[in-house]
C-alpha positions in Angstrom: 81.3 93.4 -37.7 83.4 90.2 -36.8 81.5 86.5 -36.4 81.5 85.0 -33.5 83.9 82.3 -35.2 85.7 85.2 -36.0 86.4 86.9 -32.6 87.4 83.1 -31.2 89.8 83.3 -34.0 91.1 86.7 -32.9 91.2 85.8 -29.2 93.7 82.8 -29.9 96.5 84.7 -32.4 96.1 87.0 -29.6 96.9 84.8 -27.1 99.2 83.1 -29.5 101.1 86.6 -29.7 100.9 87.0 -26.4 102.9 83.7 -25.6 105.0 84.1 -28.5 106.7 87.2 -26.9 106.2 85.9 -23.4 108.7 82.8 -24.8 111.3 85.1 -26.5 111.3 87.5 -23.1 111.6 84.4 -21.3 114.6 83.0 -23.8 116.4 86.1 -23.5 116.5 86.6 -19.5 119.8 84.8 -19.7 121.2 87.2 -21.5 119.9 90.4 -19.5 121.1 88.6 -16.8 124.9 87.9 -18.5 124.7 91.7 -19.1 124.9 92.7 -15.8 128.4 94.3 -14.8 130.4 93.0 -11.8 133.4 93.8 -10.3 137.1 91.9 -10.9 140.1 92.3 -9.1 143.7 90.7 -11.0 146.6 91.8 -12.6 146.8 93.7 -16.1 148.9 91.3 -18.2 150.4 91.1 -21.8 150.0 87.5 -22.5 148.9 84.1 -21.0 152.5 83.3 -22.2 154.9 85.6 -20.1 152.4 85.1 -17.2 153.3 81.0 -17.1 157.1 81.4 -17.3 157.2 81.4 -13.6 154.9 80.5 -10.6 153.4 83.4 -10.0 152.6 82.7 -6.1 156.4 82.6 -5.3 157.5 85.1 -8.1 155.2 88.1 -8.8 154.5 89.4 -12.2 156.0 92.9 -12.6 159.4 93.2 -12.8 161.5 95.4 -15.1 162.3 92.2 -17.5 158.4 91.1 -17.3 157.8 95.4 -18.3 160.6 95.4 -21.3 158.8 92.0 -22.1 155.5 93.4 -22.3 156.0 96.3 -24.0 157.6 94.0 -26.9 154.0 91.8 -26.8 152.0 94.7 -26.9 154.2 95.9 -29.8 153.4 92.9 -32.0 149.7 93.0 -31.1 149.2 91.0 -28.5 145.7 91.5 -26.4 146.2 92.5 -23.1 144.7 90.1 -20.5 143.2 90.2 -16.5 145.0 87.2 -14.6 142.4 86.3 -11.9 144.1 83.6 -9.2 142.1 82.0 -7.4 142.5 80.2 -3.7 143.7 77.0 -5.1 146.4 79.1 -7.3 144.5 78.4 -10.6 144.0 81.7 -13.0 141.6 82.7 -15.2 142.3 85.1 -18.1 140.2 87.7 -19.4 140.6 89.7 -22.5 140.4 93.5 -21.5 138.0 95.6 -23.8 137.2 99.3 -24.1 133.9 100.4 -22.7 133.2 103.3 -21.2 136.4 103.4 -19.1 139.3 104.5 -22.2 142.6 103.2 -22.3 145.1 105.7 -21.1 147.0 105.8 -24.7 147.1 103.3 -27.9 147.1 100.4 -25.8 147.1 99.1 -22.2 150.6 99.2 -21.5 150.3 101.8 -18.8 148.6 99.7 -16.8 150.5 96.1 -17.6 151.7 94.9 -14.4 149.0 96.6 -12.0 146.6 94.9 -10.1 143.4 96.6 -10.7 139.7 96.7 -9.9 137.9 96.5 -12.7 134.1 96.8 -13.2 132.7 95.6 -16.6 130.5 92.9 -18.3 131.9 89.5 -19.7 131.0 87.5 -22.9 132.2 84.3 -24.2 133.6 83.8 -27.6 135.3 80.5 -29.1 135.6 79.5 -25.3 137.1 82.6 -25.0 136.3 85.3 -22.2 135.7 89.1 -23.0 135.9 91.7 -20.2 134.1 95.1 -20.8 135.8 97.3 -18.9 133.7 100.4 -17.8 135.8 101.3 -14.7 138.6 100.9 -13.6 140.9 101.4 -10.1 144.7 100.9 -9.6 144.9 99.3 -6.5 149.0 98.4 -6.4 151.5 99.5 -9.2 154.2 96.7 -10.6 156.6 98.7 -8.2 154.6 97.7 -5.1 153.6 94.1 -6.1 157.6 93.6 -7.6 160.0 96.3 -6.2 163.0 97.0 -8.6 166.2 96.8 -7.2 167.2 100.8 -6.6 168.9 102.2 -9.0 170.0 105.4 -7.0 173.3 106.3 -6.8 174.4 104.6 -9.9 175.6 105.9 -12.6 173.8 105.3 -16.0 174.2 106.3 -20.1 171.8 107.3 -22.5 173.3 107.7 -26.1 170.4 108.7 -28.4 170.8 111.0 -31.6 169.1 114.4 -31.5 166.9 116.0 -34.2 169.6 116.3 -36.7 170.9 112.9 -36.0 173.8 113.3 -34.1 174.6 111.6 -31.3 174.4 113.0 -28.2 175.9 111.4 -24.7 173.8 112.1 -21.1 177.9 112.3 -20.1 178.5 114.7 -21.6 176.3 116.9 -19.5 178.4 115.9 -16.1 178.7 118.6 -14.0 174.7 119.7 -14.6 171.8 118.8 -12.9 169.9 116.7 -15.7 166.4 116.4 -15.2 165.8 113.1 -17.8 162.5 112.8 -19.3 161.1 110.0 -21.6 157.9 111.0 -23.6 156.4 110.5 -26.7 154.4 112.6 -29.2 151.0 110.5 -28.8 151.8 110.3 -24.9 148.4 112.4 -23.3 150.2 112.8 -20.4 153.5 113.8 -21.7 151.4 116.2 -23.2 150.3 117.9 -19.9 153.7 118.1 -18.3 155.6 119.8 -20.6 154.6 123.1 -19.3 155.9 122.6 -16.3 159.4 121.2 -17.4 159.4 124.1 -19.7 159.1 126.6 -17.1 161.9 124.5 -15.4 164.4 124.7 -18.0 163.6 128.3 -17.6 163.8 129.3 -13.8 166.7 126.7 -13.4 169.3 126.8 -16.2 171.5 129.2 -14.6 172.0 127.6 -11.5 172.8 124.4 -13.7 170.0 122.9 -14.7 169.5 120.8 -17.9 166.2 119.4 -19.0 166.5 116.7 -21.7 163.7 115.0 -23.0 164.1 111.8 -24.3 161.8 110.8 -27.0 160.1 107.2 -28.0 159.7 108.6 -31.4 162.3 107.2 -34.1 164.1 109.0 -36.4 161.4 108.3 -39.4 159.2 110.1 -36.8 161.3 113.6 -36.7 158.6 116.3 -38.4 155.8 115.2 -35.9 158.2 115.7 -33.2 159.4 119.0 -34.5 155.7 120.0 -34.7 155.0 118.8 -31.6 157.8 120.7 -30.0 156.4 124.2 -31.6 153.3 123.3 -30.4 154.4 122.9 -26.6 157.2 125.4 -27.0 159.3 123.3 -25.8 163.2 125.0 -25.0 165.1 122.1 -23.7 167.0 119.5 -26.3 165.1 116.7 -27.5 166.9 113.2 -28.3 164.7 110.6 -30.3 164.3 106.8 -30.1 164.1 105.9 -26.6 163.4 102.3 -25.5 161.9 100.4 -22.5 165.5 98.7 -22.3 166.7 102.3 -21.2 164.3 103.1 -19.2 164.9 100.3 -17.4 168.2 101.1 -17.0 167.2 104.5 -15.2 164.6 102.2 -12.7 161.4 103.1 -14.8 158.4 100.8 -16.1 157.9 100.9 -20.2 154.2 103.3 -19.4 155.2 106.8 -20.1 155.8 109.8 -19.0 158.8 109.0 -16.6 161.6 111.3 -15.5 165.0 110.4 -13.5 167.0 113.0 -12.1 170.5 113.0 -12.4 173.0 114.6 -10.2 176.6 116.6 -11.3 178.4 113.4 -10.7 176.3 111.6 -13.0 174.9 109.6 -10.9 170.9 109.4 -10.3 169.2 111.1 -7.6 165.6 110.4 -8.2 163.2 108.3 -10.2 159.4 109.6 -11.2 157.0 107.2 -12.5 154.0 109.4 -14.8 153.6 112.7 -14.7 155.9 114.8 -12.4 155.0 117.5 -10.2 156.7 120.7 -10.7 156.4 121.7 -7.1 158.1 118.3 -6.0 160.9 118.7 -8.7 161.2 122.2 -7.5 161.6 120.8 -4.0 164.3 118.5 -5.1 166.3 121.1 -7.1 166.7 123.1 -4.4 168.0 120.7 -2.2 170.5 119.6 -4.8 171.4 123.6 -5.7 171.5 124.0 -1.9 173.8 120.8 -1.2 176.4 121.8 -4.2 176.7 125.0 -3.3 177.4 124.2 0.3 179.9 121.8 -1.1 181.4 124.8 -3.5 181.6 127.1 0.0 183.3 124.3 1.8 185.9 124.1 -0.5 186.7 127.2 -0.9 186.9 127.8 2.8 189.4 124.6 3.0 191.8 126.4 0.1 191.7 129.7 1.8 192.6 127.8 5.0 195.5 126.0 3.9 198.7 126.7 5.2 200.9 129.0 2.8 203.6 127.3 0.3 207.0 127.7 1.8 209.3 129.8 -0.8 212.7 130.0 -1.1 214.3 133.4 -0.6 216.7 134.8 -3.4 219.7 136.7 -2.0 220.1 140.4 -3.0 
């Protein structure tokens, strides 16, 4: 049985408990309230750096040379960043973490260069803000906010070796339909489409059809590719060591997959940004087949219809 001294004494640590824990609830409602996720809206980045080499309400981030750029930063480790402008043209940069939204490969490149809704939770570090990102929306691509100047109807090389390190010239493959892919081993997405370019290679190489895939993957890289290609069973030719600088040159952004389309002349038809589908590339094949063989026809209609060589006759 407890005194009566003894129960007051009770009652208080009680209530001294009590208050205690009220106190440390109290202390930490700033923190719940921190944790709450919002909503952003900016532009995927690569560094606070490339982002001030221009005024970014006259010159839009997002061009092929801000890409090739990127891809370099992001390359020696650079954290990407959300550039948030406000009214008065002053931005705020926010360092993107994974949460439950994934990046789409070993980094954020894909995304460098959208603008982007992104739903998340911030914390400060070292005066430093951290953005949690657990969704995500593309709500413009780099080719919407900074159009590239068209590259179709130009003509364009690619010399890259192939598996045994020889070198190999896009050229050299004038006179075919060359459907150019750039991929990489630890692309997800590349992963997906090589089905369909397979399939391709096969329903299309005898009407003139060449699939080439263009690989990021060095040379030091060439038994993961060669796995990778028994994997896929992949039965087009496969060149290695592919660079944002060339894709550039074929009108595509540094994310991969992308695919150009190159006509018999040599010169490019058609640019795809990420995954390609077969039944559009289908669609554009047949168009091109089409086209060249009306050509072929029209030709050979305009021999047969030339007028006769005049001969010279021999007397008896």
């Amino acid at each position: 049985m407890i005194s009566g001294d003894g129960q007051i004494y009770y009652g208080e640590m009680r209530m001294r408990s009590c208050l205690i824990s009220f106190l440390i609830i109290l202390s930490l409602a700033p923190s719940v309230a921190a944790q709450t996720a919002s909503k952003y809206v900016g532009q995927v980045i690569c560094c606070e750096e490339c982002w001030v080499r221009a005024d970014r309400r006259t010159t839009p981030f997002g061009t092929p040379a801000d890409l090739a750029k990127a891809a370099e930063c992001v390359g020696n480790g650079d954290p990407s960043l959300l550039a948030m402008t406000d009214n008065d043209g002053e931005t705020s940069f926010y360092q993107l973490e994974e949460g439950r939204y994934k990046k789409p490969g070993r980094n954020w490149l894909e995304l460098i260069g959208s603008r982007v809704e992104v739903t998340g939770v911030v914390r400060m570090k070292k005066e430093r803000r951290f953005l949690r990102v657990d969704s995500l929306e593309v709500l413009a691509t780099p080719q919407q906010i900074a159009p590239q100047p068209t590259v179709i109807g130009t003509a364009a090389e690619l010399v890259l070796p192939d598996l045994f390190g020889g070198e190999q010239r896009l050229s050299s493959l004038r006179g075919r339909i060359v459907i150019l892919n750039f991929w990489a081993t630890w692309c997800g997405p590349c992963v997906k489409e090589m089905p369909d370019l397979a399939a391709i290679q096969n329903q299309y190489a005898a009407l003139g059809v060449q699939v080439v895939g263009a690989s990021a993957d060095n040379m030091t890289e060439q038994k993961a590719v060669r796995e990778f290609i028994g994997r896929a069973k992949i039965n087009f030719p496969v060149w290695l060591g592919a660079t944002t600088r060339e894709m550039g040159r074929f009108g595509l952004g540094p994310a991969l997959p992308g695919t150009a389309v190159i006509g018999r002349d040599g010169r490019i038809v058609a640019v795809y940004q990420g995954v390609i589908k077969e039944a559009d590339l289908k669609k554009l094949l047949d168009q091109l087949i089409a086209r060249s063989q009306g050509e072929a026809r029209a030709q050979i209609a305009q021999m047969r219809g030339a007028a006769p060589l005049e001969t010279a006759s021999v007397p008896s």
